[in-house]
C-alpha positions as CSV (number, residue, x, y, z in Angstrom):
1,X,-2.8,27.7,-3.4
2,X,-4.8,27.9,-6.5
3,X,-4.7,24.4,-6.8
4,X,-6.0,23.7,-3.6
5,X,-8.9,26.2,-3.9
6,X,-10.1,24.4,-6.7
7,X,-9.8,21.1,-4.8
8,X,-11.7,22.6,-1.9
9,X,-14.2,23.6,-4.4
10,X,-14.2,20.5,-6.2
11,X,-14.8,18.7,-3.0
12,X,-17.5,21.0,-2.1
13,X,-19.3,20.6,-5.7
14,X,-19.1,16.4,-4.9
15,X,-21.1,16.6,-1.9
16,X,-23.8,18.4,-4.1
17,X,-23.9,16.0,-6.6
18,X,-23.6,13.3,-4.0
19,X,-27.0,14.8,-2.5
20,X,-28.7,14.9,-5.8
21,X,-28.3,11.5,-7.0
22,X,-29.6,10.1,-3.3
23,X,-32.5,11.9,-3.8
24,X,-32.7,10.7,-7.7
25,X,-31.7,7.0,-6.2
26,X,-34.9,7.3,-3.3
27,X,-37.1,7.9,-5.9
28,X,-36.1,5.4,-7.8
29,X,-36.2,2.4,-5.8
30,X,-38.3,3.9,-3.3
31,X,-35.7,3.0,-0.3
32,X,-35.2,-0.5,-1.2
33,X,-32.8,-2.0,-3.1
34,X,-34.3,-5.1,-3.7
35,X,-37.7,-4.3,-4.9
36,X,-37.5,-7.0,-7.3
37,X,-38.6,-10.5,-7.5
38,X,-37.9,-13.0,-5.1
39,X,-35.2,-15.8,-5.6
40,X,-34.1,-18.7,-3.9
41,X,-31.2,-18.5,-2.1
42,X,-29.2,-22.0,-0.6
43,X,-27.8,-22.3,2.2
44,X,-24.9,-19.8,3.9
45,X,-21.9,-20.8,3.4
46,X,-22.7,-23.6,0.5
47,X,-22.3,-23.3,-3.3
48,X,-24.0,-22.3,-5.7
49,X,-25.6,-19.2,-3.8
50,X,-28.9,-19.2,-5.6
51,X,-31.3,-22.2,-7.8
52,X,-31.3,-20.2,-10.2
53,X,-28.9,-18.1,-12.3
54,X,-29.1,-13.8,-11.2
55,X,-26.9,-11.3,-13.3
56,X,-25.3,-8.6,-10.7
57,X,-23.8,-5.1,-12.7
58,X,-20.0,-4.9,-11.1
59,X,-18.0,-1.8,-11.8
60,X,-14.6,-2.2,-11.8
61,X,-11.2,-0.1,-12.9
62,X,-9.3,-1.7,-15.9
63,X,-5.7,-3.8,-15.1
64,X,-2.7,-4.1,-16.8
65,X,-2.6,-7.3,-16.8
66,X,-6.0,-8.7,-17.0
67,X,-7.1,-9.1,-20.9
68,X,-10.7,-9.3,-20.5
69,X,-12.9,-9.7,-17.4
70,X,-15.6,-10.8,-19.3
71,X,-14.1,-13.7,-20.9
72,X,-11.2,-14.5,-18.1
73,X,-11.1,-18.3,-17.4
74,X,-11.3,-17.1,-13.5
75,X,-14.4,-15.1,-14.4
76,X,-16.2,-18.2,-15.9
77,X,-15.2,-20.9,-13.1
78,X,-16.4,-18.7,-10.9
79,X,-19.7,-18.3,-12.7
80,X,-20.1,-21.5,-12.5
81,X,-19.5,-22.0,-9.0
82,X,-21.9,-19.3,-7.5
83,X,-24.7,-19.4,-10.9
84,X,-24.0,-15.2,-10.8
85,X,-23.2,-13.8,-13.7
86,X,-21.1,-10.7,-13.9
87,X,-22.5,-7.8,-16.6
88,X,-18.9,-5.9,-16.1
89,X,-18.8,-2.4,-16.0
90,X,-15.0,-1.6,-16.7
91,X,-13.7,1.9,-16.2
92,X,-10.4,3.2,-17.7
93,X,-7.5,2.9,-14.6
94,X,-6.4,6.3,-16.0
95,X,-8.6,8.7,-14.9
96,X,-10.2,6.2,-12.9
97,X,-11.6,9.0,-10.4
98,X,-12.8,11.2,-12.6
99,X,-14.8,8.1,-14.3
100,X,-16.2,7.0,-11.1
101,X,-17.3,10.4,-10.0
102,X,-19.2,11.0,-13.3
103,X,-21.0,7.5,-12.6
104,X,-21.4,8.8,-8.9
105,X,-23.1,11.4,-9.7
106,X,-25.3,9.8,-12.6
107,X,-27.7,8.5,-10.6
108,X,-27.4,5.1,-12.6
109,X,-25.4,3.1,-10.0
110,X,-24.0,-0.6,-10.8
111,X,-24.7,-3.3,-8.3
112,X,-21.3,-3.5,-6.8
113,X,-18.6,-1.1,-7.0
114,X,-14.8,-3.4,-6.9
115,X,-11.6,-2.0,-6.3
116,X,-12.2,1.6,-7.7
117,X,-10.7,4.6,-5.9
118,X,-13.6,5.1,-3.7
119,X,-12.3,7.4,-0.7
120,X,-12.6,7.0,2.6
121,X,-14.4,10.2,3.0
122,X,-16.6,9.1,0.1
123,X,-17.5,6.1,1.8
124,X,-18.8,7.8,4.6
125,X,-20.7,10.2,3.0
126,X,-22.6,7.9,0.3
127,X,-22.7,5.6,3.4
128,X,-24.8,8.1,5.4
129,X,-26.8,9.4,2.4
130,X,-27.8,5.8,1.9
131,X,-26.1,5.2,-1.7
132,X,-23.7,2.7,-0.5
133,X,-25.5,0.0,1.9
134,X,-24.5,-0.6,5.6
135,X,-23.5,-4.6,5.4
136,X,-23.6,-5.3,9.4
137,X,-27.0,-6.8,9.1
138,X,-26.5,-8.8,5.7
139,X,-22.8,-10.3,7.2
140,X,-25.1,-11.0,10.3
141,X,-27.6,-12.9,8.5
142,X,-25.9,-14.2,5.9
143,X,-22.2,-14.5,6.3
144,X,-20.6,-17.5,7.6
145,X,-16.7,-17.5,6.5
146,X,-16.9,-13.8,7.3
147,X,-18.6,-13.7,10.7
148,X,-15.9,-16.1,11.8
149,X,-13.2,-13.9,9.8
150,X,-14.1,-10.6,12.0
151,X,-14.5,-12.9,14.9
152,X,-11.1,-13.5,14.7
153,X,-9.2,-10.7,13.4
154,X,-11.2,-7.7,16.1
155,X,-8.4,-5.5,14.3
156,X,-9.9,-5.6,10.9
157,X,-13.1,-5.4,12.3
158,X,-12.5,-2.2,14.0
159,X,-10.2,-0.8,10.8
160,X,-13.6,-1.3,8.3
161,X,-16.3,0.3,10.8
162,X,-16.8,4.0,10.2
163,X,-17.2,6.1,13.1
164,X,-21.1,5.9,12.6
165,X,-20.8,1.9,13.6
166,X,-21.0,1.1,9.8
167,X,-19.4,-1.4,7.4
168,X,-19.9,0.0,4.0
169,X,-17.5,-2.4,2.4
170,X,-15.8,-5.6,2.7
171,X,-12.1,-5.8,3.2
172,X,-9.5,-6.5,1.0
173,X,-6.8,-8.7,2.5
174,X,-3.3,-8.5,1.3
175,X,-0.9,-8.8,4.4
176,X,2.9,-8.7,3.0
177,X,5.2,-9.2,5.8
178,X,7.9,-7.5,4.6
179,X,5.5,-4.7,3.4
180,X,5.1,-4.1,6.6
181,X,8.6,-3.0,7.0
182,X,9.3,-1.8,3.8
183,X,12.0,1.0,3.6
184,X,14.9,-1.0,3.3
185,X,18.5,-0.2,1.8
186,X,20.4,-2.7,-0.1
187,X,24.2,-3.0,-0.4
188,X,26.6,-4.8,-2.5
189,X,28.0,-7.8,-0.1
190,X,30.9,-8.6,-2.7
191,X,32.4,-5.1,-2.1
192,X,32.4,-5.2,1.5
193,X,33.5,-8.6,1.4
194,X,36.7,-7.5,-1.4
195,X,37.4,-4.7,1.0
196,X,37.5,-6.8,4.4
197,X,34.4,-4.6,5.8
198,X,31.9,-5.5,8.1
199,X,28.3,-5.0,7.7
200,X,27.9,-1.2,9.0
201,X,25.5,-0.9,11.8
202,X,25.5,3.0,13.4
203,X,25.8,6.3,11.4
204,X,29.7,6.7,11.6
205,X,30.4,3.2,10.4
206,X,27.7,3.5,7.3
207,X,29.7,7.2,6.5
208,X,33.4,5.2,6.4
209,X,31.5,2.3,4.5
210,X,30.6,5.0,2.0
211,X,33.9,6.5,1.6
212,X,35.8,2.7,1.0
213,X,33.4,2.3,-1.8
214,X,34.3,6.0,-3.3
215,X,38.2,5.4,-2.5
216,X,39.1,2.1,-2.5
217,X,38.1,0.9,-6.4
218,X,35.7,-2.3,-4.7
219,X,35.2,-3.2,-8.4
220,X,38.5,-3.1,-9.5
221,X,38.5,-1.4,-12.4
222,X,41.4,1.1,-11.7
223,X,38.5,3.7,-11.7
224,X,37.1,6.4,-9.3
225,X,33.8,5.7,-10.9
226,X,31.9,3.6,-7.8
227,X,28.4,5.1,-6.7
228,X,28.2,4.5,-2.8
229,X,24.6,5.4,-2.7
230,X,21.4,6.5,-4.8
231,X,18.4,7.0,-4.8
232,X,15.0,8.1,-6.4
233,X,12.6,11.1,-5.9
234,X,9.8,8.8,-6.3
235,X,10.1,5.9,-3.8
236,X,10.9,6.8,-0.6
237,X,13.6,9.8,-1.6
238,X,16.0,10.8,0.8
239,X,15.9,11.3,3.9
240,X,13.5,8.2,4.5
241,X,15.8,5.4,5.6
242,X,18.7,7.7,6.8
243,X,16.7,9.8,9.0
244,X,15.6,7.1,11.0
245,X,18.8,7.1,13.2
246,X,18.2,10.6,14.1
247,X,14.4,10.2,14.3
248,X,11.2,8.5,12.9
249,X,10.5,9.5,9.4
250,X,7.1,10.2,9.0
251,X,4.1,11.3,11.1
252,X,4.0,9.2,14.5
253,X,2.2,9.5,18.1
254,X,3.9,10.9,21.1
255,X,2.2,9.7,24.3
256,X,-1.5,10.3,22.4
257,X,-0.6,13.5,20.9
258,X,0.0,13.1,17.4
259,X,3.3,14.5,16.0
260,X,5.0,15.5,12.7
261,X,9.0,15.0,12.4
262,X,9.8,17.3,10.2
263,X,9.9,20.2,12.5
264,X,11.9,18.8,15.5
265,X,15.8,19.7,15.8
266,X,16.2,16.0,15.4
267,X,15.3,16.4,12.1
268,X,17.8,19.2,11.4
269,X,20.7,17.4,12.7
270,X,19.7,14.5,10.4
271,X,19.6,16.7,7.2
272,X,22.9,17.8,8.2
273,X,24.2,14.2,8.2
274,X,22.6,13.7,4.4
275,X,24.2,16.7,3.3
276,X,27.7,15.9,4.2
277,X,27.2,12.6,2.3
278,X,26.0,14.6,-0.3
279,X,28.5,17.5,-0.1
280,X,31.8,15.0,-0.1
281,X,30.3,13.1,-3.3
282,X,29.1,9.9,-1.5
283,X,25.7,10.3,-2.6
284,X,24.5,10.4,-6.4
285,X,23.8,13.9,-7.0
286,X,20.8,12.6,-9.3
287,X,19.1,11.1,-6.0
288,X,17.3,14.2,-5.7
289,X,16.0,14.6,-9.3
290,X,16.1,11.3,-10.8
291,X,13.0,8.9,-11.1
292,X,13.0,5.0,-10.6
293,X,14.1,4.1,-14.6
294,X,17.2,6.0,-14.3
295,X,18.1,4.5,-11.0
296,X,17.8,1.0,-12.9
297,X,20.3,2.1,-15.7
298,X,22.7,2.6,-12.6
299,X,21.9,-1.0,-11.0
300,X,22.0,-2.5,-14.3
301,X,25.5,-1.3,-15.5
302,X,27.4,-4.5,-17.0
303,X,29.9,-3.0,-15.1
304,X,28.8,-2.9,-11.3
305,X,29.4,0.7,-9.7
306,X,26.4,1.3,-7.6
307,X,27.0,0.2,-3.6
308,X,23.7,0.8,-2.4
309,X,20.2,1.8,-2.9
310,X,16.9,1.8,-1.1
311,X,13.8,0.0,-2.2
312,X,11.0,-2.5,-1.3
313,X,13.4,-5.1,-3.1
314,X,16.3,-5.2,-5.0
315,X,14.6,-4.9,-8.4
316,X,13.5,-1.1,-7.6
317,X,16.9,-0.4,-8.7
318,X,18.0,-2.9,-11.1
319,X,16.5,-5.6,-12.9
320,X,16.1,-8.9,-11.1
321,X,16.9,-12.1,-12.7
322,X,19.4,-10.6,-15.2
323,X,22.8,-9.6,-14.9
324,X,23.8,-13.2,-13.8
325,X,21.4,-12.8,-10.9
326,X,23.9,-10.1,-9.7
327,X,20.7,-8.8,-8.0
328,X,20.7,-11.5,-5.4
329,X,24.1,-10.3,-3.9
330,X,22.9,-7.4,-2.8
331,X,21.5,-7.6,1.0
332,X,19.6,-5.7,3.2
333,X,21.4,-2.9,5.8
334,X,19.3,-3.1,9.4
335,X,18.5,0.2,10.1
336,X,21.9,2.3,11.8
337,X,21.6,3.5,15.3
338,X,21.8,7.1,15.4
339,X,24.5,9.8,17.5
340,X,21.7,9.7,20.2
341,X,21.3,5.7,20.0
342,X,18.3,6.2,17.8
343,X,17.6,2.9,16.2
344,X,14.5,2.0,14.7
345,X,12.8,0.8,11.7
346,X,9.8,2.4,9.7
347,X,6.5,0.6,9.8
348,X,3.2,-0.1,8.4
349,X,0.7,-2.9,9.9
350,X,-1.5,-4.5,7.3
351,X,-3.9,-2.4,6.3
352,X,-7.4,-3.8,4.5
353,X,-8.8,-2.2,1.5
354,X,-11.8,-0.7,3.2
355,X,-13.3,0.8,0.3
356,X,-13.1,-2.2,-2.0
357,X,-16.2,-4.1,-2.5
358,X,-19.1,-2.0,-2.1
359,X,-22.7,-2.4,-2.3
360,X,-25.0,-0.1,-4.0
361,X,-28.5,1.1,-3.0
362,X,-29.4,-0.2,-6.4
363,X,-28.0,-3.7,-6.0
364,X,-31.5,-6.1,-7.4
365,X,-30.0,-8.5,-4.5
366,X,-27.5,-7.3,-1.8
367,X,-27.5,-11.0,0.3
368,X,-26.2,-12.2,-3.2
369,X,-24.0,-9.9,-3.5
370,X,-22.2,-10.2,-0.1
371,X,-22.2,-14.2,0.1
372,X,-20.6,-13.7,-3.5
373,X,-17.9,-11.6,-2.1
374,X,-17.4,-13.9,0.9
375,X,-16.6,-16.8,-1.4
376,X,-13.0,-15.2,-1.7
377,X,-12.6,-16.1,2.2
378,X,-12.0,-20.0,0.6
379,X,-8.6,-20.2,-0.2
380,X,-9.7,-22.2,-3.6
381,X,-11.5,-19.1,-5.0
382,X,-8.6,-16.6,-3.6
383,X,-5.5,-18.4,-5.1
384,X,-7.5,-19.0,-8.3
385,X,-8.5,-15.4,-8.7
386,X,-4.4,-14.5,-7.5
387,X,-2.6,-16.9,-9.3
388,X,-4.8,-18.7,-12.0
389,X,-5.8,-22.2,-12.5
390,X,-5.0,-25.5,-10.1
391,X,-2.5,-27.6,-11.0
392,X,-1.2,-25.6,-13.9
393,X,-0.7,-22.2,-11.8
394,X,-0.3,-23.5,-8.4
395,X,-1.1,-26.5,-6.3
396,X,-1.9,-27.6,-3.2
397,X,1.6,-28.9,-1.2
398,X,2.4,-32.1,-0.2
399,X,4.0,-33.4,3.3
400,X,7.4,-32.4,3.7
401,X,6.9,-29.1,2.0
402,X,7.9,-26.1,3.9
403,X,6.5,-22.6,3.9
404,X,8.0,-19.2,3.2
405,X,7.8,-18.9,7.2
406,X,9.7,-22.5,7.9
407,X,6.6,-23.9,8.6
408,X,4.4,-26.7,6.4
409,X,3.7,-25.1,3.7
410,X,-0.1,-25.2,2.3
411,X,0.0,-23.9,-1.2
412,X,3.1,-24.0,-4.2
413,X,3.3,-21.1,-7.0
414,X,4.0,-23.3,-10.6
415,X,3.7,-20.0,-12.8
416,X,4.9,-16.7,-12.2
417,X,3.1,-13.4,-11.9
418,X,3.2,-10.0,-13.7
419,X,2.3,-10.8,-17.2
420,X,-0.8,-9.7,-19.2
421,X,-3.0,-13.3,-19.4
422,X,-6.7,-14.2,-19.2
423,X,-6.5,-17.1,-16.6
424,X,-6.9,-14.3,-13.2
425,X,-8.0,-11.2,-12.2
426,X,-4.2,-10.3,-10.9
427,X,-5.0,-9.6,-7.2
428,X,-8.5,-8.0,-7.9
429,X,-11.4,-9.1,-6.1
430,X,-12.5,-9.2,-2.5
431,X,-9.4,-11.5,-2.2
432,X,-8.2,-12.6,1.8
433,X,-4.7,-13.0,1.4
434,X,-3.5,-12.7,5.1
435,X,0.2,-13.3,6.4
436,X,-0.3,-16.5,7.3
437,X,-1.6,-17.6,3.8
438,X,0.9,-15.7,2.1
439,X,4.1,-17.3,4.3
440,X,2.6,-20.4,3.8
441,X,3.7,-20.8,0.3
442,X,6.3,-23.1,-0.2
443,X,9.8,-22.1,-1.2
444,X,11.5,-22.7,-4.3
445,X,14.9,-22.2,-6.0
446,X,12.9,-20.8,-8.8
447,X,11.0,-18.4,-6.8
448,X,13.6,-17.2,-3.7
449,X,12.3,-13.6,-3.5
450,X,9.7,-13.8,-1.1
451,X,11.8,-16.3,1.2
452,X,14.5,-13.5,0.6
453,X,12.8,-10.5,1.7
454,X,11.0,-12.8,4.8
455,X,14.3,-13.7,6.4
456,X,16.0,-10.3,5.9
457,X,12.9,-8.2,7.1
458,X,12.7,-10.9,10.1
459,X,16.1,-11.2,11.0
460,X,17.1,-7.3,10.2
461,X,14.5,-5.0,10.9
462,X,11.6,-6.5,13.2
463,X,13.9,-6.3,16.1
464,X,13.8,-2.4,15.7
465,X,10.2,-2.6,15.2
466,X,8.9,0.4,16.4
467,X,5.8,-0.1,19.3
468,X,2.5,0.1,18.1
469,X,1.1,3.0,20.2
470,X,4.0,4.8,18.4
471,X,2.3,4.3,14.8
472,X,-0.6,6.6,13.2
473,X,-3.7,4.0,13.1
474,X,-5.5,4.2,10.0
475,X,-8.4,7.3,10.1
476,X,-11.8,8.3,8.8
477,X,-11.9,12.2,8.4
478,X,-15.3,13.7,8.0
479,X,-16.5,16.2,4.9
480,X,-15.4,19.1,6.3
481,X,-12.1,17.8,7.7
482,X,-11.4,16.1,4.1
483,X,-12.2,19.7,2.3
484,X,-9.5,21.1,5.1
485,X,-6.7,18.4,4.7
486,X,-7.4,19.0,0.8
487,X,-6.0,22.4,1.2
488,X,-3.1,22.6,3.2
489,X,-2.6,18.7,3.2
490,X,-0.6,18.8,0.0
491,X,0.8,22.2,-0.1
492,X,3.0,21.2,3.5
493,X,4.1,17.9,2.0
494,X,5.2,19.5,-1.4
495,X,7.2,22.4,0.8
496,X,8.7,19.9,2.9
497,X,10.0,17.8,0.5
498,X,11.6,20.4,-1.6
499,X,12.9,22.5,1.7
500,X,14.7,19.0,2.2
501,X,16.1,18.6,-1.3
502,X,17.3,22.0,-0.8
503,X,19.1,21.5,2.6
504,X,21.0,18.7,1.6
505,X,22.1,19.7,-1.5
506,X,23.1,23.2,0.0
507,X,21.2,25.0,-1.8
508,X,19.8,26.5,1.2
509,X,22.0,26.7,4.3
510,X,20.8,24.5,7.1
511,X,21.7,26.5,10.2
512,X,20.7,29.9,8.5
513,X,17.4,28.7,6.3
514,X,16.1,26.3,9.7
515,X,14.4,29.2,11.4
516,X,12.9,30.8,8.1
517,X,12.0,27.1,7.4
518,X,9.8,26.5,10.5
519,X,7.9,30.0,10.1
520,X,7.0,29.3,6.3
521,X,5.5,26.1,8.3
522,X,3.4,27.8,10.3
523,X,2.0,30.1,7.7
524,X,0.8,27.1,5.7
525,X,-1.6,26.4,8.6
526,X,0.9,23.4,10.2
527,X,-0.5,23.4,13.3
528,X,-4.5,23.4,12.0
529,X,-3.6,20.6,9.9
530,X,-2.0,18.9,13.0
531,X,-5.4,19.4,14.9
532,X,-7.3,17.5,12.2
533,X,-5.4,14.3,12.5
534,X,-5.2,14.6,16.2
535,X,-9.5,15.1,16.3
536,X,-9.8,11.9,14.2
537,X,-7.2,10.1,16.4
538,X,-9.5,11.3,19.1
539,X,-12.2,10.2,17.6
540,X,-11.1,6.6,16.9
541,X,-10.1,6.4,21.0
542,X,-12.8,8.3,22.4
């Protein structure tokens, strides 16, 4: 509780200095933001943006895998393209709030603030003390590929406005299809194919998979040393994917009323489940405690012994490529249908990044600034920001070539992705990758993971996708509703997830601790921090 008091007070000190450095900003640019001289802009839509060459100050958090912004090859075609130059203001990723608070609160703002851990609840209060500058009236008057983006995608137009009809920030657009269905558990097809074993498909069958993998020596070794299942504590721990059958997982909406799982007998009688796997050794004991590396050590045994384990993709538990491509036999389990017929799959839709490119009161020229961001709405400037540069990273496809989705494909990857260079900016930016840019990648032998994960997600788990009135839209929370949720918001989630590593690994009894369970519940303020969501829910559908 301590830590949260300080939160709360933390929170409380931020709107000060929030306050403060408005009032510093006013009298510094007296209300306007371009108070400077006037420039000649070209035409919407048309490159380069201005006659003549303007510098814009862009804040941004450091990346892995981006050497140097200043000097990236993406960073000077670009240049070149729109005659802005970037001054970069790069902030350490580690610590990155605490940085950008400090420059908050300094009164000395950059031009654009891109991809930093701006809140939501931020946003909404620099928004309406005029630090961070609505952009309806500059996408009105001088967007073009953006006007027709939110033309057509109402969805993201309605996700980016605050509840004060404002759009402080241009999206970010990364739609992954199989993101969107994400909690997925993995099994070893060559054991169930050496044991004569279908693919399991309710509870029951899933528990007698589990105990032919213990029993039954799948990899033939003479051993009683096969894992059936494991997991981590850090990406989706149990129960996630093997609650489902007995209900959905995570906060959901009940005919308007929003609703938490965690406290409905459905969720008992699902813990119960867990624990006998757990109890009669079919479950890693580690699952609880151990974090993602020490899962890998188990997928990437030279001897194979783990049966299953859940992930985004099959190298959050052992290293893909290697082992022979071993990693590639391992397939997706649809979700199991529960005691009660229960059968469903968890789900995200696409979210934008709404606090991603922002404009600051002290921006020398905001229309510059937004038709700069727009450029990313070309897929040119997005796939040579993502990938690198044409015709040595990727290249346009040809006829013939077909997309991640079966369809013709548009673009085709020629280098692959996650290692440091200096040609991109590794999926920063304003970028607009939707799902339909993204599936339309063509497929290769020497990239198959995405065509993987599309046909598994669409063939396994989007038939169980649950309805959309069923799923917690994304929601703006006021100040004092943020300082609330800081509070308790953390302290319920940290006691639920240890009251469930407790239950099913008996160190707490179930039947007598359920009762004592649900009160402790209560007394952390459950049912106010229920109320919040439901008044932004409200809100949003008013």
């Amino acid at each position: 509780m301590e830590k949260a008091k300080l939160s709360c007070l933390f929170f409380v000190v931020l709107i000060f200095l929030v306050l403060l450095a408005a009032c510093n900003n006013e009298e510094k640019t007296g209300g306007k933001a371009n108070d400077v001289k006037d420039i000649e802009l070209t035409e919407p839509g048309t490159f380069p943006i201005t006659k003549e060459k303007v510098t814009m100050r862009v804040l941004v958090p450091s990346h892995a895998l981006v050497e140097d912004y200043k000097t990236n090859k993406f960073t000077k075609w670009y240049e070149e393209k729109t005659n802005v130059h970037i001054e970069w203001e790069v902030i350490p990723s580690q610590n990155a709030e605490e940085k950008l608070n400090l420059v908050l609160s300094s009164g000395d703002l950059p031009d654009v603030i891109m991809n930093s851990p701006v809140t939501l609840s931020q946003l909404m209060i620099y928004g309406s003390q005029g630090m961070f500058l609505p952009l309806n009236d500059l996408i009105q008057d001088y967007g073009t590929d953006v006007k027709s983006f939110l033309d057509g995608r109402p969805d993201i137009l309605e996700s980016i406005t605050a509840p004060d009809g404002n759009i402080y920030s241009m999206p970010y657009i990364n739609e992954c299809y199989h993101c969107t269905l994400a909690q997925k558990l993995w099994i070893y097809q060559p054991w169930l194919d050496e044991l004569g074993l279908e693919m399991p498909e309710t509870t029951e069958e899933f528990y007698q998979v589990l105990k032919a993998f213990k029993e039954q020596d799948p990899n033939g070794n003479g051993k009683q040393d096969e894992i059936p299942i494991a997991g981590n504590k850090d990406l989706w721990p149990f129960p996630s994917y093997l609650m489902d059958p007995f209900i959905y997982n995570v906060m959901y909406v009940e005919n308007g009323k929003i609703q938490v799982p965690y406290t409905k007998p459905e969720w008992k009688e699902g813990l119960k489940y867990i624990h006998q796997l757990y109890d009669e050794g079919l479950m890693a004991k580690e699952s609880l405690t151990q974090d993602q590396d020490q899962l890998k050590r188990l997928g990437n045994s030279k001897e194979t012994i783990l049966g299953m384990a859940m992930g985004y993709w099959q190298g959050d538990f052992m290293t893909s490529g290697g082992n022979s491509g071993k990693w590639l036999d391992y397939v997706a389990v649809p979700p199991l249908k529960g005691p009660d017929g229960n059968r469903v799959s968890w789900y995200q839709p696409p979210v934008p990044g709404r606090a991603s490119f922002i404009i600051t009161n002290q921006a020398k020229y905001p229309e510059v600034a937004l038709r700069w961001a727009e450029g990313f709405y070309q897929e040119e400037v997005t796939l040579r920001a993502v990938i690198g540069e044409k015709d040595k990273d990727w290249r346009w496809a040809e006829e013939g070539e077909v997309g991640i989705n079966g369809k013709p494909a548009k673009w085709v990857r020629l280098a692959s992705y996650g290692e440091v260079q200096n040609t991109h900016w590794a999926q920063q930016g304003p970028v607009i990758r939707t799902n339909e840019f993204r599936l339309s990648e063509m497929t290769t032998d020497e990239q198959p993971l995405e065509a993987l994960l599309y046909k598994e997600t669409k063939e396994k788990y989007e038939p169980y996708k649950p309805d959309e009135d069923m799923i917690v839209p994304p929601l703006y929370f006021n100040e004092e509703q943020s300082a609330e949720l800081a509070e308790i918001e953390a302290t319920i989630q940290n006691f639920v997830d240890e009251s469930n590593a407790r239950f099913i690994s008996g160190d707490d009894d179930i039947d007598k601790g359920w009762d004592q369970y649900l009160a402790t519940l209560e007394g952390m303020n459950l049912d106010r921090y229920i109320e919040i969501y439901q008044e932004a829910f409200d809100e949003k559908y008013k």
